[in-house]
N, C-alpha and C positions, 0 to 999 in steps of 0.2 A: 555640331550643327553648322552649316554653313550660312555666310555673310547674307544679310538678305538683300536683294539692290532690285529695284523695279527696270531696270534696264537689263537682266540677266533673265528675269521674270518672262519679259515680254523677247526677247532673243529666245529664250526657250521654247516657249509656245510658236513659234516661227521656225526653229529650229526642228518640229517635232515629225513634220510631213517630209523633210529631208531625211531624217535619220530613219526613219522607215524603210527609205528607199537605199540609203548609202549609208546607213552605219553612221554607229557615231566616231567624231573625228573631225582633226583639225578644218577640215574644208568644210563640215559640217556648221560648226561655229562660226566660219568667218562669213557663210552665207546666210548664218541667220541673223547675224548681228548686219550686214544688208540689206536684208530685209526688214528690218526695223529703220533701217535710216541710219545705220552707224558707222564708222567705219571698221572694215574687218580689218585692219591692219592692227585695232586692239584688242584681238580675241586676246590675246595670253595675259593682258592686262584683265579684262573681263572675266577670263577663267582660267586662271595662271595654272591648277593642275589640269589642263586640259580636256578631253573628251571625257574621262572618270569623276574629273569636277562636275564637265556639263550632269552628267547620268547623276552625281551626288544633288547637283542643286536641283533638277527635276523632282528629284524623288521626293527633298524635303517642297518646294513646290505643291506637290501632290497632298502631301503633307497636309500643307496651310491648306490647301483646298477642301480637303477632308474635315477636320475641325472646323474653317465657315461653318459647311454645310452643316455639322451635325449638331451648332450652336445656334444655326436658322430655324435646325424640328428641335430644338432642347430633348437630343434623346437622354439626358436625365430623367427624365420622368419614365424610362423602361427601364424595369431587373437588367441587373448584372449582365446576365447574358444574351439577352435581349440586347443591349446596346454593343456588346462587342459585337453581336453577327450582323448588325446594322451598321456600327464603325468601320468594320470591314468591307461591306457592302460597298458602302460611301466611298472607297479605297478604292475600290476596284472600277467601279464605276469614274472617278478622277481619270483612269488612265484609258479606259475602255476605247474612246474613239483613237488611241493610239496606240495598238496592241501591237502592232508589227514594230515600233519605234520599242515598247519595252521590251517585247525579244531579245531586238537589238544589244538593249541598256543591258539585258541580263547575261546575253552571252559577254560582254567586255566586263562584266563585274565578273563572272565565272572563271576570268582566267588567272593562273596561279599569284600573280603580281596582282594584282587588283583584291586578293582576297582581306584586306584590312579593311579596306573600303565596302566591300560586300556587306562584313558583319557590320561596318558603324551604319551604313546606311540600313540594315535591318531591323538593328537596334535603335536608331531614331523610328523607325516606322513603327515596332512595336509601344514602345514608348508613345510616339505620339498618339495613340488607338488608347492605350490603358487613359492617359489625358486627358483624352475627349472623354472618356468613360466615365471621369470623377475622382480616380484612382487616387489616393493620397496616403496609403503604404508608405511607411518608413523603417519596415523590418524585414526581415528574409524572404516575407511572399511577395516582396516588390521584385526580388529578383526570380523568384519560381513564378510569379503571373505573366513575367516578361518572357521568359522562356519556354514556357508553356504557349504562349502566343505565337512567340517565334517560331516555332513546330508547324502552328496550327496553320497560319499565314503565311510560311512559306509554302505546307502541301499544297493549299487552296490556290496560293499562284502557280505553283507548278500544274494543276492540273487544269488550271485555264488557261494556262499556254499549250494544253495541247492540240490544240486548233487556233484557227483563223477568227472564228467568230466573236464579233464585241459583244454578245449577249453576256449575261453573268449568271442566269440561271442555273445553269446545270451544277458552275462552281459553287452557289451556293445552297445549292443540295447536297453538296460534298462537304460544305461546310459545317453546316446542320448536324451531318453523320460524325465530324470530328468532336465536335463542341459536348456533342454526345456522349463521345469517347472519352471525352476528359471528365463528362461530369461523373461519368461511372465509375471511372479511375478516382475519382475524389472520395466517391461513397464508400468502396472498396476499404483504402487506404483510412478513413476514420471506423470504420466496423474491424478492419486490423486492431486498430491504436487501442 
């Protein structure tokens, strides 16, 4: 999890119409911590591993935004899987007016040195989804619900990255058909047992 600090918070979101445009990256940060009123001469203090810190602190960012939201509709009160395809919602919708900045974040986590970072930042986001869900596992399915998730929400953002458009419809008609997919796999595998 990364350090939380309201000045990286609000650099971020400043930061987020820049990286759309130029990527993320040192010049990135020092203008948006500019933009806030700060000076960029302390990005490396601000965000000492750099651009893959920015893309990590957004993401968990995204994160806390997500849980607000889903603590504002108490989606405890829907099934199981009703609250993951709504937590997810909630996810996507976080980043939505900045689709072109996640591209961005995705392709610098994609590349081969970034991949530690990749999965911790996955693994916080699936994690934070099961969280908001209620999830309080302490045996084997804490890691097969994580992983199973992880599947699920990375195809779902893979296949709303493949367009320009911040709607989330479509994705979450994709999403639907996954969630589907697992629960059938579920039935399957106890009609095995």
């Amino acid at each position: 999890m990364t350090e939380q600090s309201e000045i990286r918070d609000r650099a971020l979101r400043a930061m987020l119409p820049i990286a759309a445009g130029q990527g993320w990256n040192w010049a990135t940060i020092r203008a948006g911590l500019a933009a806030i009123g700060e000076d960029p001469a302390l990005a490396e203090s601000h965000f000492p591993t750099g651009p893959v810190g920015a893309v990590a602190h957004w993401i968990d960012l995204s994160n806390r935004e997500m849980e607000a939201a889903a603590a504002a509709e108490d989606v405890a009160a829907l099934r199981v899987p009703a609250r993951i395809r709504r937590l997810v919602e909630l996810r996507l919708l976080a980043v939505a007016p900045h689709k072109q900045a996640l591209r961005r974040a995705l392709s610098l986590l994609a590349l081969p040195w970034n991949t530690p970072a990749a999965f911790r930042t996955t693994a916080q986001t699936v994690n934070a989804i099961w969280y908001a869900a209620g999830d309080s596992s302490a045996d084997f399915s804490w890691y097969t619900r994580r992983a199973t998730l992880a599947g699920v929400y990375g195809a779902t953002l893979a296949y709303w990255m493949r367009d320009d458009e911040p709607g989330v419809e479509d994705a979450l008609d994709f999403l639907d058909r996954r969630l589907a997919d697992v629960a059938r796999l579920g039935k399957l595998r106890r009609r095995a047992a």
